[in-house]
DOLUM-483314 format. One line per 10 residues: number of its first residue (from 0); their letters; for each residue x, y, z of N, C-alpha, C. Coordinates in steps of 0.2 Angstrom, whole numbers, m for minus. Last residue first. Layout:
// residues N
NUM = A = X:Y:Z:X:Y:Z:X:Y:Z | ...;
//
This chain:
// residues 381
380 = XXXXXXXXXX = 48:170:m68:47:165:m74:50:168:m79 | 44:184:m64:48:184:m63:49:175:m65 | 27:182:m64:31:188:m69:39:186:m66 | 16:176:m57:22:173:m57:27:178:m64 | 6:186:m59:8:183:m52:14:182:m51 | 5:189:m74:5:193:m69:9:190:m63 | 2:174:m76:8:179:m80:11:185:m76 | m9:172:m73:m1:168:m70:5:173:m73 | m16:180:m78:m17:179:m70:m10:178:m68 | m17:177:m91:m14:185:m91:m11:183:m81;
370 = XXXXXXXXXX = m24:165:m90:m14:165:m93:m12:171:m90 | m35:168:m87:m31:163:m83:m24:165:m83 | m39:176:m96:m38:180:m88:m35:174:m86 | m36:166:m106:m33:173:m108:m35:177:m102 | m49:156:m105:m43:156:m105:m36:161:m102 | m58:168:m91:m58:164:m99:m51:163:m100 | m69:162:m75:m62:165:m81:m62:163:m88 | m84:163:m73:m79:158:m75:m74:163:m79 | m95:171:m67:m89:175:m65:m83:167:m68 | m107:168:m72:m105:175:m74:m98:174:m71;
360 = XXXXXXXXXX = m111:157:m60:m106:156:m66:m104:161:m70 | m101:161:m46:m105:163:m49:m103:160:m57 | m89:155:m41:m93:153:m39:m99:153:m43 | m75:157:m43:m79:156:m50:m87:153:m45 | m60:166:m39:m67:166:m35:m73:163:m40 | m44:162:m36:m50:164:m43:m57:161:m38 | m29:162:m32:m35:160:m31:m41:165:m33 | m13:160:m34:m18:162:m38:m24:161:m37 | 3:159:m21:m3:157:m28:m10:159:m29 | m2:160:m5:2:157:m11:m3:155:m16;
350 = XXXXXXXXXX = m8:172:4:m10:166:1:m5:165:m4 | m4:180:17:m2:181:10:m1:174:8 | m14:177:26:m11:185:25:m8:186:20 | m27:166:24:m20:167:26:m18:175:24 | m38:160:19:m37:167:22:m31:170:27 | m35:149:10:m40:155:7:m38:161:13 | m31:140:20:m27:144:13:m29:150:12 | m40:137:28:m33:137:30:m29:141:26 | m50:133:19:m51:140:22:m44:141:26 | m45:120:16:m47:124:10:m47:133:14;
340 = XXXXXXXXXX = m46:113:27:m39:113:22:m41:118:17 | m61:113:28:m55:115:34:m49:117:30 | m65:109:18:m67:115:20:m62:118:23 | m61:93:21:m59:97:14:m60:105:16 | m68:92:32:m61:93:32:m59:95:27 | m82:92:28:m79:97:33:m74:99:33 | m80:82:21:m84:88:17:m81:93:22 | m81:72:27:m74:72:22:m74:78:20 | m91:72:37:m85:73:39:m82:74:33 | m103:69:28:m102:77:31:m94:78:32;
330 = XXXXXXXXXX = m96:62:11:m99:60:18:m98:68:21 | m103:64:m6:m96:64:m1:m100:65:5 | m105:64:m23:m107:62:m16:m100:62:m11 | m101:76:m34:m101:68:m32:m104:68:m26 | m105:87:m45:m103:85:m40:m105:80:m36 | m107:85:m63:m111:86:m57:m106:84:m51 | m95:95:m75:m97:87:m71:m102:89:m64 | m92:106:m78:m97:104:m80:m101:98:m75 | m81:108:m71:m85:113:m73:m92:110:m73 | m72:98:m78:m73:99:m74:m80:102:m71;
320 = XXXXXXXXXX = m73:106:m93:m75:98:m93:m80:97:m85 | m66:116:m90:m70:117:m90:m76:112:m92 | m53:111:m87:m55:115:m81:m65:116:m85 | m51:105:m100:m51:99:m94:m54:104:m90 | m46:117:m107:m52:112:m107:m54:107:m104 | m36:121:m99:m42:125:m99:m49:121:m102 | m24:113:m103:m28:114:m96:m33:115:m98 | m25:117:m117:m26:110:m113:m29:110:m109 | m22:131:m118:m28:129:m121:m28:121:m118 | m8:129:m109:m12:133:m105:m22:129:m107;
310 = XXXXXXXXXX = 6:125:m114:0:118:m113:m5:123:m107 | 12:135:m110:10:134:m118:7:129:m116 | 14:136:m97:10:142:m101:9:139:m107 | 13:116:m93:16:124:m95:13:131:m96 | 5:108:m81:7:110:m85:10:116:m87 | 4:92:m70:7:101:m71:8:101:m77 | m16:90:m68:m8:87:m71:m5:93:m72 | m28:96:m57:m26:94:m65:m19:92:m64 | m36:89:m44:m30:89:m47:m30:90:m52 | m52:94:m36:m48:90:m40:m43:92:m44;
300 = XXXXXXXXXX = m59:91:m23:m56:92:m23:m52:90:m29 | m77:93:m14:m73:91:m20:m64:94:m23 | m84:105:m11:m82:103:m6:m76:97:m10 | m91:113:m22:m93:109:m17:m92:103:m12 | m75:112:m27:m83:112:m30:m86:109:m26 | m58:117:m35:m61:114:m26:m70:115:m30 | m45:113:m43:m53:114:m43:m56:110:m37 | m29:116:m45:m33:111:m42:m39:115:m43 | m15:116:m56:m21:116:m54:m24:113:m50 | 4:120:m55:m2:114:m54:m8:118:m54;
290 = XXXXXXXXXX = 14:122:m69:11:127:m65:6:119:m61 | 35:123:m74:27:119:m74:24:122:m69 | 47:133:m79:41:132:m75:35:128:m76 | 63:122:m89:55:127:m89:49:126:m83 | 77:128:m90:71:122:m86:68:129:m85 | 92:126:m99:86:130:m96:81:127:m94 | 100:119:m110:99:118:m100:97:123:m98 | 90:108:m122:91:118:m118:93:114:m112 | 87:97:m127:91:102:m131:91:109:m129 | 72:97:m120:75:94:m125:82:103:m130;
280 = XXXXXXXXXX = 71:103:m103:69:100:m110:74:101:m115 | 64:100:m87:69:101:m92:69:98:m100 | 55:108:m74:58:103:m81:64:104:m84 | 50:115:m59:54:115:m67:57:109:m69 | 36:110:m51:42:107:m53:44:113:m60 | 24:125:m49:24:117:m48:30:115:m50 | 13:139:m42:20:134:m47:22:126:m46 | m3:137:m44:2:139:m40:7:137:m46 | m21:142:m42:m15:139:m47:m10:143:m44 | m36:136:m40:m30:138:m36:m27:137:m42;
270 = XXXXXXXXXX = m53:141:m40:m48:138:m45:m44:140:m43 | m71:135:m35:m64:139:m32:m58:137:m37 | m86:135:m28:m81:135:m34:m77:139:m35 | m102:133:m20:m94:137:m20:m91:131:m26 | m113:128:m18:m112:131:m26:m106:134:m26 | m113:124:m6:m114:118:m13:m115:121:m18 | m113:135:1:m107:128:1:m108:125:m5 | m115:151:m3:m120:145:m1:m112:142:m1 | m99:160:2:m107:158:m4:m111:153:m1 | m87:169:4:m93:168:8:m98:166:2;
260 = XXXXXXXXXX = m74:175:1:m75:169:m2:m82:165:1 | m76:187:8:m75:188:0:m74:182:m4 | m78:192:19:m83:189:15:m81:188:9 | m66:198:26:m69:192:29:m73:187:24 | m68:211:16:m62:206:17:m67:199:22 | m86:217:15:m78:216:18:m74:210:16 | m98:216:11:m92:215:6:m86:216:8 | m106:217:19:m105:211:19:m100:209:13 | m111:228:23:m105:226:27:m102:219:22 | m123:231:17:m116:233:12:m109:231:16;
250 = XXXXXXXXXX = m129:228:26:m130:227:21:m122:225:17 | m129:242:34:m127:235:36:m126:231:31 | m134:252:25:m126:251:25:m123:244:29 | m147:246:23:m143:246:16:m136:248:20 | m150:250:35:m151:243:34:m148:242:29 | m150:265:35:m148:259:40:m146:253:37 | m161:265:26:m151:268:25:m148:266:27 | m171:264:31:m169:257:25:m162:259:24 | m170:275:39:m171:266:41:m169:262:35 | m175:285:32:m167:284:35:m167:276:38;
240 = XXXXXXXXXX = m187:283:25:m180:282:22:m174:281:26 | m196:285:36:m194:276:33:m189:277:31 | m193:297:37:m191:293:43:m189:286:41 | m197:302:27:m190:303:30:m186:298:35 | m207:302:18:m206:298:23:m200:297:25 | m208:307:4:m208:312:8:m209:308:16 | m209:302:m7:m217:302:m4:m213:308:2 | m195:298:m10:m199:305:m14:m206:306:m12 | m191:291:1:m189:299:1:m195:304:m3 | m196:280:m2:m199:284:3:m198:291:4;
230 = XXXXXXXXXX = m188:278:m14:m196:279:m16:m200:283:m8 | m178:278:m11:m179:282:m16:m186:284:m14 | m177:266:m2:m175:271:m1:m177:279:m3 | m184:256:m11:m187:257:m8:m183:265:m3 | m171:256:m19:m178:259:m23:m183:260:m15 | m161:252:m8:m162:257:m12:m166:261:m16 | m168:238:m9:m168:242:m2:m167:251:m7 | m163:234:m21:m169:232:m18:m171:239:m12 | m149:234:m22:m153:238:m26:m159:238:m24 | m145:225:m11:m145:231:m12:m150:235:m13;
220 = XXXXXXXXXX = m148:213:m19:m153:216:m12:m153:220:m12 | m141:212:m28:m145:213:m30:m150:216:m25 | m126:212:m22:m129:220:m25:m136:220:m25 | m128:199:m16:m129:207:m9:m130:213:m15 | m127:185:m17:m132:190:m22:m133:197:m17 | m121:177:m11:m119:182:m17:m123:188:m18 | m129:171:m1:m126:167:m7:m121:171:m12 | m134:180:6:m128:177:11:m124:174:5 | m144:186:m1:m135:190:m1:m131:187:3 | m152:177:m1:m150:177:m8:m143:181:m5;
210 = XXXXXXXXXX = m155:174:11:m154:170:9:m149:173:3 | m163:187:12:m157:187:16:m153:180:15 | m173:185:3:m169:191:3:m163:187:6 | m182:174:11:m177:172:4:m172:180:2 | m184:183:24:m177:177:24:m178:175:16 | m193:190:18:m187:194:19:m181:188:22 | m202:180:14:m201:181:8:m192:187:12 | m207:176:26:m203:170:24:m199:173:16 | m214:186:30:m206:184:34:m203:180:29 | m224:181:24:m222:189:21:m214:190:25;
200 = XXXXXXXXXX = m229:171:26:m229:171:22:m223:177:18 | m233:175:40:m225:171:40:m224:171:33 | m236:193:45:m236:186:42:m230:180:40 | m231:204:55:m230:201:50:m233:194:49 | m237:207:67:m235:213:61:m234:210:57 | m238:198:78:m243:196:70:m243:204:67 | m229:198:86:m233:200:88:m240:202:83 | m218:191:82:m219:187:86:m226:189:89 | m214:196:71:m221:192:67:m222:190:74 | m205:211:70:m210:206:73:m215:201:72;
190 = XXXXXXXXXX = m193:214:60:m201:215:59:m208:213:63 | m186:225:72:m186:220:67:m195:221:64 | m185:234:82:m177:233:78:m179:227:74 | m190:243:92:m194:244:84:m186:239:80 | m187:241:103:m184:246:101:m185:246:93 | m196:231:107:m198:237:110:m193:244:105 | m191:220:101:m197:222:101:m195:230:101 | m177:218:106:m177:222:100:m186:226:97 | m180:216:119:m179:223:117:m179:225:110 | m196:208:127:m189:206:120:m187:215:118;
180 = XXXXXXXXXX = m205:207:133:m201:206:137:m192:207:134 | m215:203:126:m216:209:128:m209:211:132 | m217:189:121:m211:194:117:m209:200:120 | m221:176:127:m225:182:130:m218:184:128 | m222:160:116:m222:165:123:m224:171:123 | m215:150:105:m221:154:109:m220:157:113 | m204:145:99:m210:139:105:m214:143:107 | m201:151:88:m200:146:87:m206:145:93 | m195:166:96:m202:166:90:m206:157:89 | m187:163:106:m194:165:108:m200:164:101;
170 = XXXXXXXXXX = m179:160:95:m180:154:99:m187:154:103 | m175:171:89:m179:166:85:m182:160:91 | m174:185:91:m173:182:96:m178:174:94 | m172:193:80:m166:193:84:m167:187:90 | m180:192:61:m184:190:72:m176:189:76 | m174:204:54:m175:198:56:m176:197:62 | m172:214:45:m175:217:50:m177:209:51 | m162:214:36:m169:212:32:m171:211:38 | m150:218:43:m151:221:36:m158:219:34 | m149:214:55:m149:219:56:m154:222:47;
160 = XXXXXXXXXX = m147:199:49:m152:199:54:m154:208:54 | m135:201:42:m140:198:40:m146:200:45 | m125:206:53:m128:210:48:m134:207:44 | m128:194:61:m132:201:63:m130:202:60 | m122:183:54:m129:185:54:m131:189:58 | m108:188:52:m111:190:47:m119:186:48 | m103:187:66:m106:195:64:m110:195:57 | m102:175:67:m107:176:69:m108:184:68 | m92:174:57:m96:171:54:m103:173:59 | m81:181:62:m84:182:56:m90:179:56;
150 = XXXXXXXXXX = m79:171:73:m81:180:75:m86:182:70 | m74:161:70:m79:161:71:m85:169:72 | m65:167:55:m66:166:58:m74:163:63 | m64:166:39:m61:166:42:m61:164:52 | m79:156:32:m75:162:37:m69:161:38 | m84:149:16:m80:149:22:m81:156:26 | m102:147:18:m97:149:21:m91:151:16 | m118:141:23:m115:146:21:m107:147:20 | m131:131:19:m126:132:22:m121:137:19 | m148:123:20:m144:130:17:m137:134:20;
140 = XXXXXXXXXX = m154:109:22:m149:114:24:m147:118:20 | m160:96:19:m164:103:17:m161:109:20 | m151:87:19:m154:86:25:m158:94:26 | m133:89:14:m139:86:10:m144:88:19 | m120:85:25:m122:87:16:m130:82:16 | m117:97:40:m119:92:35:m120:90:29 | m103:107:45:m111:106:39:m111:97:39 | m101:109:63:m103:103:58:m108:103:54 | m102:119:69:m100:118:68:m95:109:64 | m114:133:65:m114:125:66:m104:125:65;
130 = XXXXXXXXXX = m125:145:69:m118:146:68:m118:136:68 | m140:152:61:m137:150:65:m130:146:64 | m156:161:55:m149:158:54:m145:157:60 | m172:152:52:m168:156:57:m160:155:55 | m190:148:48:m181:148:48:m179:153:53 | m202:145:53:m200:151:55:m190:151:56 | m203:134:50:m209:137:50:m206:141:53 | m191:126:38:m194:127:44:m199:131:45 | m184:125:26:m192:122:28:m195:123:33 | m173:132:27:m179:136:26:m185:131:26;
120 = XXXXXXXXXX = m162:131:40:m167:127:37:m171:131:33 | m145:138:40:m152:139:41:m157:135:38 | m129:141:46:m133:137:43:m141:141:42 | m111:144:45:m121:147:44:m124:143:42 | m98:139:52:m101:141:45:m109:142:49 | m81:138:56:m86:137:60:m92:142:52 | m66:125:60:m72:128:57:m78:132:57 | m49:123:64:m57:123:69:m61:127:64 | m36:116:55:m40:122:60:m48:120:59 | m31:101:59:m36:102:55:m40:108:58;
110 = XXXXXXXXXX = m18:93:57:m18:100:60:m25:104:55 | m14:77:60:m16:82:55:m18:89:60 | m15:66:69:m7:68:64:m10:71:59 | m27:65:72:m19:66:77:m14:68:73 | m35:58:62:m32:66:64:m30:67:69 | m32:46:58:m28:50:56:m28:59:58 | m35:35:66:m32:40:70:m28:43:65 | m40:26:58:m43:25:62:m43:32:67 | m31:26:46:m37:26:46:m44:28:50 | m18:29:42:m19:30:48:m29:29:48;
100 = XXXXXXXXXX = m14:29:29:m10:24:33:m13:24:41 | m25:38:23:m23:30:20:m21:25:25 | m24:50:30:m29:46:30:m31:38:28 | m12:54:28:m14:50:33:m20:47:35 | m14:55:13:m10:51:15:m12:47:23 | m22:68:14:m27:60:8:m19:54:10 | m15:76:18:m21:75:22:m23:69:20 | m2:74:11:m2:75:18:m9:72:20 | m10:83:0:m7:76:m1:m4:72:5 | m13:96:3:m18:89:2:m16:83:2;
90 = XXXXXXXXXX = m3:100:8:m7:101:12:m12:95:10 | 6:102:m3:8:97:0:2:95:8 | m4:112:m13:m4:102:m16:0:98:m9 | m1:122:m4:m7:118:m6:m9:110:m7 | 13:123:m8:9:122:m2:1:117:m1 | 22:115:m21:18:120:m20:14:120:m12 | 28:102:m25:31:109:m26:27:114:m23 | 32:89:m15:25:93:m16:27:101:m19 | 36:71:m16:37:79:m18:31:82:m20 | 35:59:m5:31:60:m11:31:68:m10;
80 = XXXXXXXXXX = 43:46:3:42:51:3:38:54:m4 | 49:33:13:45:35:10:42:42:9 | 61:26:20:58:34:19:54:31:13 | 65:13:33:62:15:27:61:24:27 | 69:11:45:74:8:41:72:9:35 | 70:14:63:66:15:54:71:15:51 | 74:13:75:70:8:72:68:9:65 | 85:20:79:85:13:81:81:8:76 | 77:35:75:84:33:71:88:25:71 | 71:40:82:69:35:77:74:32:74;
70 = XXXXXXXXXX = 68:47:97:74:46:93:71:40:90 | 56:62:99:60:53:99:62:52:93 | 65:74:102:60:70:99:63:65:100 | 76:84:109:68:84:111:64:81:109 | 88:78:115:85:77:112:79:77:112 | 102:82:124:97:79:125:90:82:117 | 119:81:124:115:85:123:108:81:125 | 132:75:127:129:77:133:122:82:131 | 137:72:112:137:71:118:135:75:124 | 122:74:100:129:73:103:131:74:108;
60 = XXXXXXXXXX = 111:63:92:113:68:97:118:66:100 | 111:59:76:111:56:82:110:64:87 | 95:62:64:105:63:69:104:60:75 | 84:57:60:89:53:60:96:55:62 | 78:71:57:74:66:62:81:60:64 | 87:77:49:85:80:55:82:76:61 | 87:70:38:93:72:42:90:73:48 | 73:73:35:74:66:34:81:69:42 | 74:86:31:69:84:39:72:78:40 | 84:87:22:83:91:26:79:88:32;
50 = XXXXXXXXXX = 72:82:10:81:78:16:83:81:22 | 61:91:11:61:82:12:67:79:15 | 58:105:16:64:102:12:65:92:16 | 46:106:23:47:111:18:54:109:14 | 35:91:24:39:96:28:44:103:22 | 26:81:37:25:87:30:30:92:31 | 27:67:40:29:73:42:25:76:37 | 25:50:53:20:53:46:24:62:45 | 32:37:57:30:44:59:30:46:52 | 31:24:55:32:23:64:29:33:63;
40 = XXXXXXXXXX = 20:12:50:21:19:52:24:18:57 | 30:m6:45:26:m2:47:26:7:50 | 36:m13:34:33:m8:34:26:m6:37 | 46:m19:42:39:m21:41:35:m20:37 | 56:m11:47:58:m18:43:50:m20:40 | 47:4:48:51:0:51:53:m6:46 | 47:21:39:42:15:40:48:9:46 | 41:39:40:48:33:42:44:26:43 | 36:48:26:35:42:32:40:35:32 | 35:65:20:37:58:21:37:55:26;
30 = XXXXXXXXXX = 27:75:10:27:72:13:30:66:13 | 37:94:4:34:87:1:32:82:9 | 48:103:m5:42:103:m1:41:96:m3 | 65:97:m7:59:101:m8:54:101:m6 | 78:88:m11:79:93:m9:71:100:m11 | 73:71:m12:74:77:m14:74:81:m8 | 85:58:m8:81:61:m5:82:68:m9 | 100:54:m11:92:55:m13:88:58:m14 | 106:58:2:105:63:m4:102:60:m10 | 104:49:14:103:55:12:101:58:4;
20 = XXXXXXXXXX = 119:42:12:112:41:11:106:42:9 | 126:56:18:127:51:9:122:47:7 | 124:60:29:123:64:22:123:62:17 | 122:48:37:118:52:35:119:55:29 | 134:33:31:134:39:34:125:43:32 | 126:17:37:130:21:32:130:30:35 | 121:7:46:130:8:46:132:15:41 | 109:8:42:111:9:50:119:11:49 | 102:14:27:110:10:30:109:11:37 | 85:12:22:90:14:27:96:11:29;
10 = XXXXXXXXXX = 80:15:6:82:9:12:86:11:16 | 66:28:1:75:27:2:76:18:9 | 55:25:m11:57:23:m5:63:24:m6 | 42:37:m19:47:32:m19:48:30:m12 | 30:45:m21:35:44:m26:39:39:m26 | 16:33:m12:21:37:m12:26:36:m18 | 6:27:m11:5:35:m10:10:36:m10 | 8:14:m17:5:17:m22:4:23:m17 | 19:9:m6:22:9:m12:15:15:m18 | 9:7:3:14:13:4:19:14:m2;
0 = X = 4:m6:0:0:0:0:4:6:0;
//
């Protein structure tokens, strides 16, 4: 099994020196696993130069020093190793390995930041948005995401809730009771159906609004609010105008940085491209940049092959093959963790490589912004 995840194997000399055995082993991102006479796991890494780590797990300690890892160096007698030129790629190949060799306990030996998304049922008799830390797939859920944080993700339903004047206290609305007691009641800060100002018919239509801008659709709302903005102005209801003003600049919060990869989940679509191996070719010692693809789609994760700037019209037909394909089935957990490893990237402070927002399909890049993309990015090629 460890022969099909991995590029290769180095056999370990006990007798031979480090650095000479060693130099196999490439010199580049990438994950490797110390295995024993058996091949069995003894340690799984991801690491930024493959020999490099290799040496580092395998020195002896010198004399009188003391050694802050266990010393593997008695028992492993294999490396297995598989080159990752890019972050990304070595994030996923890590993830889809421990989960090979470790089945049972591969997330001990992964670093799966903590997720937090939006949910809301709209079958329900009085929806409501709310924070989960488990989407599930499928189950009439309407799920939001990625965030950066949990913060983010609970600010973006008071903006929601602020902006299309939503019941703030859903749980009082949900089992019934006596509202009188609820401040946003009293401070006019929603629509209240709990006190039958609204109909559910007519609630249910400002949750498809706030539905539609948690998914993208916030100009169109916008523009919504805005005519109603105009139109109370020119009757001459100042009062109702400064309130939808209100609500239209909350509204607008939702174009922050925090949100800028925020969509329904099941329509998120995402195209990463980074640098990948240089080659070498035929009759030049000059080596040429290979680029990798991935296509993230509702939670789905898929590899294109490295290719060049001139193998770009190749690429681009397989991206939008891809594109087309309906997305597969996948269990909640597989779905969460791909998300995991997904939002780790996306909101990093200075993301490696080229991330294209294609959620909307108005927004699929055309070949020539792909090419222009890498061109620009990676201009020192």
């Amino acid at each position: 099994m460890l022969d099909e995840l991995f590029d290769d194997c180095l056999t370990i000399d006990p007798a031979g020196r480090t650095a000479e055995f060693l130099k196999p082993l490439p010199a580049c991102k990438g994950v490797l696993l110390f295995a024993d006479d058996s091949d069995r796991a003894i340690q799984l890494l991801i690491c930024a130069n493959i020999r490099r780590t290799a040496a580092g797990r395998l020195a002896q300690p010198g004399p009188g020093t003391v050694k802050k890892r266990a010393d593997i160096s008695r028992i492993a007698r294999k490396i297995y190793y598989c080159s990752s030129h890019n972050d990304f790629a070595g994030t996923l190949t890590h993830y889809r390995i421990a989960r090979a060799v470790y089945p049972d306990t591969y997330s001990e030996h992964l670093t799966l930041p903590r997720q937090t998304y939006v949910k809301i049922e709209s079958s329900a008799k009085w929806p409501f948005f709310s924070l989960t830390d488990k989407p599930a797939v499928g189950g009439g859920q309407n799920l939001f995401g990625p965030f950066p944080s949990r913060k983010a993700a609970a600010e973006f339903i008071q903006i929601l809730q602020d902006a299309f004047g939503l019941c703030q206290r859903p749980a009082l609305l949900a089992r019934g009771g006596d509202p009188a007691s609820c401040p946003y009641l009293q401070m006019d800060a929603c629509c209240a159906p709990c006190v039958g100002k609204m109909g559910r018919d007519e609630y249910l239509q400002y949750i498809a609004g706030a539905i539609c801008a948690a998914a993208g659709g916030v100009e169109k709302e916008a523009a919504k609010l805005k005519d109603q903005m105009q139109q109370s102005a020119h009757q001459r209801h100042f009062e109702q105008a400064h309130l939808v003003k209100k609500r239209l600049d909350r509204l607008e919060l939702l174009g922050r940085s925090d949100y800028r990869w925020t969509t329904k989940l099941s329509a998120l679509v995402i195209l990463h491209i980074d640098r990948s191996a240089k080659i070498a070719t035929l009759g030049s010692r000059k080596k040429i940049q290979t680029y990798a693809a991935f296509l993230i789609k509702a939670g789905h994760i898929t590899e294109f092959g490295d290719f060049t700037v001139q193998e770009f019209g190749k690429f681009y037909k397989s991206f939008l093959a891809k594109l087309a394909e309906p997305a597969g089935k996948t269990c909640s957990k597989e779905f969460a963790e791909r998300l995991s490893l997904l939002s780790y990237h996306l909101y990093r402070s200075k993301p490696a490589g080229i991330w294209l927002n294609c959620s909307k399909t108005q927004q699929f890049p055309s070949e020539s912004e792909i090419t222009n993309a890498v061109l620009e990015r990676f201009d020192t090629d």
